[in-house]
C-alpha positions as MATLAB code, in Angstrom:
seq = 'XXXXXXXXXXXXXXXXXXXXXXXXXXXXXXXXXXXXXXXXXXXXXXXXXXXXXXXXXXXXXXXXXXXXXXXXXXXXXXXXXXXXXXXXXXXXXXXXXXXXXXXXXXXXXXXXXXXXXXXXXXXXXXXXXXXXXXXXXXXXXXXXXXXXXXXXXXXXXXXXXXXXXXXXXXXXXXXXXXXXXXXXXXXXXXXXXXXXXXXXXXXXXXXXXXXXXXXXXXXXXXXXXXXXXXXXXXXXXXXXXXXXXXXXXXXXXXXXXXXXXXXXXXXXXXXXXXXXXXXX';
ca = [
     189.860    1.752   44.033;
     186.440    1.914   43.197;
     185.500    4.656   44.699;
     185.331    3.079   48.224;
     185.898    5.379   51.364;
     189.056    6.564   52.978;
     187.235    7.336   56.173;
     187.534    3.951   58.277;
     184.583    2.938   60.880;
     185.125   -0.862   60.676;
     185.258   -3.142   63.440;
     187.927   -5.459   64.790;
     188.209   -9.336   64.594;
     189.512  -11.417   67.122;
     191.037  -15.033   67.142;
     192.112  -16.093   70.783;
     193.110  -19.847   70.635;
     192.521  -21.905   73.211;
     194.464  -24.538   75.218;
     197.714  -26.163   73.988;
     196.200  -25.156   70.474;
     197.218  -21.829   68.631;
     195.528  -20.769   66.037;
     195.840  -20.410   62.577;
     198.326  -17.649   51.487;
     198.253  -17.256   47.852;
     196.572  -15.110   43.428;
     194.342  -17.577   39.556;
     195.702  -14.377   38.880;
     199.578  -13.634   39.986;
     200.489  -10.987   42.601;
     203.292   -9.060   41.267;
     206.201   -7.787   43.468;
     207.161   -5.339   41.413;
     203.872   -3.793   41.398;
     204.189   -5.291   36.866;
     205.914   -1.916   35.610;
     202.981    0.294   36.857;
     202.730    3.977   36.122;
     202.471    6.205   39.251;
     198.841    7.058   39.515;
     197.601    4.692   37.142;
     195.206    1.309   38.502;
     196.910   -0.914   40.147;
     197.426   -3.644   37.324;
     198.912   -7.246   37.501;
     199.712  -10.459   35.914;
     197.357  -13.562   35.394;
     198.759  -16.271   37.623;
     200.349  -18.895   35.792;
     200.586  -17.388   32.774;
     203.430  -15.969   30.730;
     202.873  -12.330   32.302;
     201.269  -10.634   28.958;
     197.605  -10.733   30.697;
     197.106   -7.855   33.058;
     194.143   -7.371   35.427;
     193.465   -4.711   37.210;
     193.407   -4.881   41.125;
     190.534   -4.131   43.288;
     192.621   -4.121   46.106;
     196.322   -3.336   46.963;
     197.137   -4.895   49.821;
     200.915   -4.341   51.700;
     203.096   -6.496   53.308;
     204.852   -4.493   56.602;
     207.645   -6.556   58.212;
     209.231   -3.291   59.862;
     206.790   -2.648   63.009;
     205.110    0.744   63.265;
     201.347    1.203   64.671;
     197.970    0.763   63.449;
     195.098    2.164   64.618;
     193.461   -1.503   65.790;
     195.728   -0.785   69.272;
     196.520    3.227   68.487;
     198.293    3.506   71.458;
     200.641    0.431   71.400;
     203.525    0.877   68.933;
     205.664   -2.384   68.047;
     208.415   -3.320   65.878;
     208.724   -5.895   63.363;
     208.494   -9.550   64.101;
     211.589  -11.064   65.332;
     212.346  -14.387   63.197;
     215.403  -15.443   65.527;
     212.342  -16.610   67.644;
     211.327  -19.569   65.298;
     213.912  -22.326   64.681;
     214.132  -24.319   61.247;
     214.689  -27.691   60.493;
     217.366  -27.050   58.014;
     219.382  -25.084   60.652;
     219.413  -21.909   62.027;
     215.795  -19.354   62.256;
     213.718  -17.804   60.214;
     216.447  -14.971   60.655;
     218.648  -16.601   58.372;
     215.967  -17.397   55.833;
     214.723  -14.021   55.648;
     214.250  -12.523   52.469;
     213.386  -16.619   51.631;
     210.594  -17.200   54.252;
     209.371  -13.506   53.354;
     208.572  -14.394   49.712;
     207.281  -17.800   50.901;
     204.573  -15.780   52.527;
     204.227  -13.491   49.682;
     203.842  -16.476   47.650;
     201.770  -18.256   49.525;
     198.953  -16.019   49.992;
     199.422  -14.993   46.466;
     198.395  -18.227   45.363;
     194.704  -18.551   48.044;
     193.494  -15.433   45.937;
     194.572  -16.191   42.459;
     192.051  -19.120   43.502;
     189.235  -16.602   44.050;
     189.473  -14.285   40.983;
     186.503  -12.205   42.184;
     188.754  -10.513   44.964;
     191.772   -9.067   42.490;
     194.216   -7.979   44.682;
     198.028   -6.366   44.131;
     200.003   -7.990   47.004;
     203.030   -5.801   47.570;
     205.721   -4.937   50.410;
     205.452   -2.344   52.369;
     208.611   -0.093   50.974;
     206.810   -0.881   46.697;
     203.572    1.053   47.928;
     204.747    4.802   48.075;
     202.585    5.045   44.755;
     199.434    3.941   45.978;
     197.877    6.054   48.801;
     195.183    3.670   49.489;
     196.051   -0.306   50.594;
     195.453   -2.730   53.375;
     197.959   -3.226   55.650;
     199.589   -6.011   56.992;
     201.545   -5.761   59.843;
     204.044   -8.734   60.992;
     204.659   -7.459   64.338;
     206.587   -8.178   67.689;
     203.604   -7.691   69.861;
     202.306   -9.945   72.581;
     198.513  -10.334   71.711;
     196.188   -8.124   73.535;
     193.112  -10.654   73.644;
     194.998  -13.744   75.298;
     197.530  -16.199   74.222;
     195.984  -17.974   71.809;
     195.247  -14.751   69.765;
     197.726  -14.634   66.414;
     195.945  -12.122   64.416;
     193.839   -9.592   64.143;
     191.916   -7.339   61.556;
     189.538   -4.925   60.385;
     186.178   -6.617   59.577;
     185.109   -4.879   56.612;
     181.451   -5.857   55.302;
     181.125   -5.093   51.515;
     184.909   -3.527   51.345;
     184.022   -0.338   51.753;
     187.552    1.390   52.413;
     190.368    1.062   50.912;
     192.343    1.397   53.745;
     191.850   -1.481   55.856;
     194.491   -2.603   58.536;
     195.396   -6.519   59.987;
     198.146   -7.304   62.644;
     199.745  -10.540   62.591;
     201.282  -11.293   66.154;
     204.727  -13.050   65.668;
     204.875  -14.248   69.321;
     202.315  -16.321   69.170;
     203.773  -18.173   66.777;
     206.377  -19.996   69.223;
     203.480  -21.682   70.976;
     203.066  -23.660   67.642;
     206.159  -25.875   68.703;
     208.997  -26.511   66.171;
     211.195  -26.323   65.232;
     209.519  -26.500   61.423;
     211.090  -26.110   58.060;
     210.978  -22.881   56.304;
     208.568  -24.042   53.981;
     206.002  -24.833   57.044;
     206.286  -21.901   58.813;
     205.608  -19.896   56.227;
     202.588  -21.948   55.557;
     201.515  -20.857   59.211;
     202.131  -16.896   58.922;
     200.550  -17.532   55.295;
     197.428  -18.729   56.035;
     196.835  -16.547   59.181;
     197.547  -13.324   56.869;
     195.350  -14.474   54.094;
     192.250  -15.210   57.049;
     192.760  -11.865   57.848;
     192.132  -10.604   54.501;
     189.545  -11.992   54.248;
     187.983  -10.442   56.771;
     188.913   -7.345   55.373;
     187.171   -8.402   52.246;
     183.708   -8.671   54.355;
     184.749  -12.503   54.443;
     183.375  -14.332   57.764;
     184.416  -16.949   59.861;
     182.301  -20.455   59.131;
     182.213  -23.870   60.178;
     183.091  -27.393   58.760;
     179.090  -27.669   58.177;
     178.948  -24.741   56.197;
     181.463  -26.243   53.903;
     180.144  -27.920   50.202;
     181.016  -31.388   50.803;
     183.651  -32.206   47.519;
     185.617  -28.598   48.742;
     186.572  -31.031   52.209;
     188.402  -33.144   50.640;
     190.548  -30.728   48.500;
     191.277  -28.233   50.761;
     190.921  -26.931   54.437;
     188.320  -24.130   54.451;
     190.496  -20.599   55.261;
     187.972  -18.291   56.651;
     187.147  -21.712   59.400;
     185.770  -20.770   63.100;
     188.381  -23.005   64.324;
     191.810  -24.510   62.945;
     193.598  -26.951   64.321;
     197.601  -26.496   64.100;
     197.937  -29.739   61.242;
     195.112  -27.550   59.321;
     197.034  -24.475   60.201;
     200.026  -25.918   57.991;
     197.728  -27.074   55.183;
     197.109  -25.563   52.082;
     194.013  -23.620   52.773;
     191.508  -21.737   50.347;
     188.048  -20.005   50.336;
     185.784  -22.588   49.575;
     182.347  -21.934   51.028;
     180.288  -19.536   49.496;
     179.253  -16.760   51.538;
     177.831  -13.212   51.556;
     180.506  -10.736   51.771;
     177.959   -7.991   51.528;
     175.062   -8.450   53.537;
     171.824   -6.602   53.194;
     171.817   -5.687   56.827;
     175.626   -5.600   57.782;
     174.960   -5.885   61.497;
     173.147   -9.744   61.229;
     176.946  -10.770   60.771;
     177.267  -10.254   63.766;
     178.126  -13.664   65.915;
     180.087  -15.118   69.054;
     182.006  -18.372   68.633;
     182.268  -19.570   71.728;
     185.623  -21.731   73.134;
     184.720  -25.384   72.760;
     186.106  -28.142   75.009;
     188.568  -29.474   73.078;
     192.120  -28.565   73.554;
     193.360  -29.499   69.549;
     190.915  -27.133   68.000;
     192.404  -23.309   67.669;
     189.356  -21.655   68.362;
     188.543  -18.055   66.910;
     186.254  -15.014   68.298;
     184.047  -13.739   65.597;
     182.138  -10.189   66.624;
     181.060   -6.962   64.474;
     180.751   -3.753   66.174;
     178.482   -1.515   64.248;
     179.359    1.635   65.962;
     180.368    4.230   63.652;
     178.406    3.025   60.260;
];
């Protein structure tokens, strides 16, 4: 893991929406669910997106999928249990419950594909239970916990300038989901849960929020920026990539530091950038 540190100081990022708006994944190298026929203790290795799985690459970053609840030290004191997809109703019939293991690799998929599309991040996207070998990952919860910054908040994550640990930690908060109206199709809603995970690793990547200014003008057309101050909830269910360059390791970590303030308009899902130094 390149010899980054187990010993986690890293502040918190927060994304409370705003209004009737909520706010808002995917390897061109392929995540591999079965972690590609690794050897226990050996780097975490996987196959080259789109290929016919004989190139391998080794990961930078494992990064784990938790769908079971748990507790994370963002909110140490507030345990939860996994999200509860009878919530979220599907235009082919039914919820997300009885899509499951479906709308679960969607997701997986999904996010897969926004960093096989930015080769310079190799990551090993696993569940939670395929992990056991690999001591140090990011976490991604999926959890059944009201957000604790407002109603508008749908995830949360350790901002990590540089990616110094290994051990990073993002909570995705299911709930908030239902204020994105439905009922959607399987396919869409996964699309949502996709593209808020992925944001949030990217913050655990040292990845910022931006604006539509800061984007390179032909990247507008082709895709809606990911790591955006502000999503509405049609960009939300686009196909989204990192597409502005940015610093991910700043001289001076702390001039990252920033406030996006809540606009005035009610369509824009508006997101709360800030970087607490304390502890570096």
């Amino acid at each position: 893991m390149g010899g980054k540190s187990n010993n986690h100081h890293c502040a918190r990022v927060f994304f409370p929406g705003r209004a009737a708006g909520i706010f808002g994944a995917a390897l061109i190298f392929s995540v591999c669910a079965t972690g590609c026929g690794n050897d226990f203790g050996q780097p975490p290795v996987y196959a080259r997106c789109g290929g016919d799985g004989a190139a391998r690459m080794i990961a930078e970053e494992v990064v784990a999928f938790d769908w079971d609840g748990g507790a994370s030290r963002i909110h140490p004191d507030t345990p939860f249990d996994g999200v509860d997809l009878t919530q979220f109703e599907t235009t082919e019939g039914g919820t997300l419950a009885d899509y499951a293991d479906e709308f679960k690799q969607l997701v997986h998929d999904k996010v897969g594909a926004i960093y096989c599309d930015l080769p310079e991040h190799p990551i090993l996207l696993l569940n939670a239970d395929e992990v056991d070998q690999y001591p140090d990952k990011t976490t991604v919860f999926f959890c059944d916990m009201p957000a604790p910054n407002g109603p508008g908040q749908v995830g949360e994550a350790e901002y990590d300038p540089c990616d110094r640990y290994a051990n990073d930690e993002a909570l995705i908060y299911g709930p908030q989901f239902t204020r994105l109206g439905g009922p959607y199709s399987v396919d869409q809603w996964a699309t949502m849960f996709a593209n808020t995970a992925a944001h949030e690793i990217g913050h655990t990547l040292g990845y910022a929020h931006v604006t539509h200014a800061d984007q390179p003008e032909p990247a507008r057309s082709a895709y809606v920026e990911l790591m955006l101050a502000s999503h509405t909830i049609p960009e939300l269910q686009s196909t989204q990539r990192i597409v502005t360059p940015q610093a991910t390791c700043p001289d001076a970590a702390d001039t990252m530091a920033r406030t996006i303030e809540p606009n005035d308009s009610g369509d824009d899902i508006i997101y709360i950038c800030s970087f607490d130094a304390r502890g570096r």
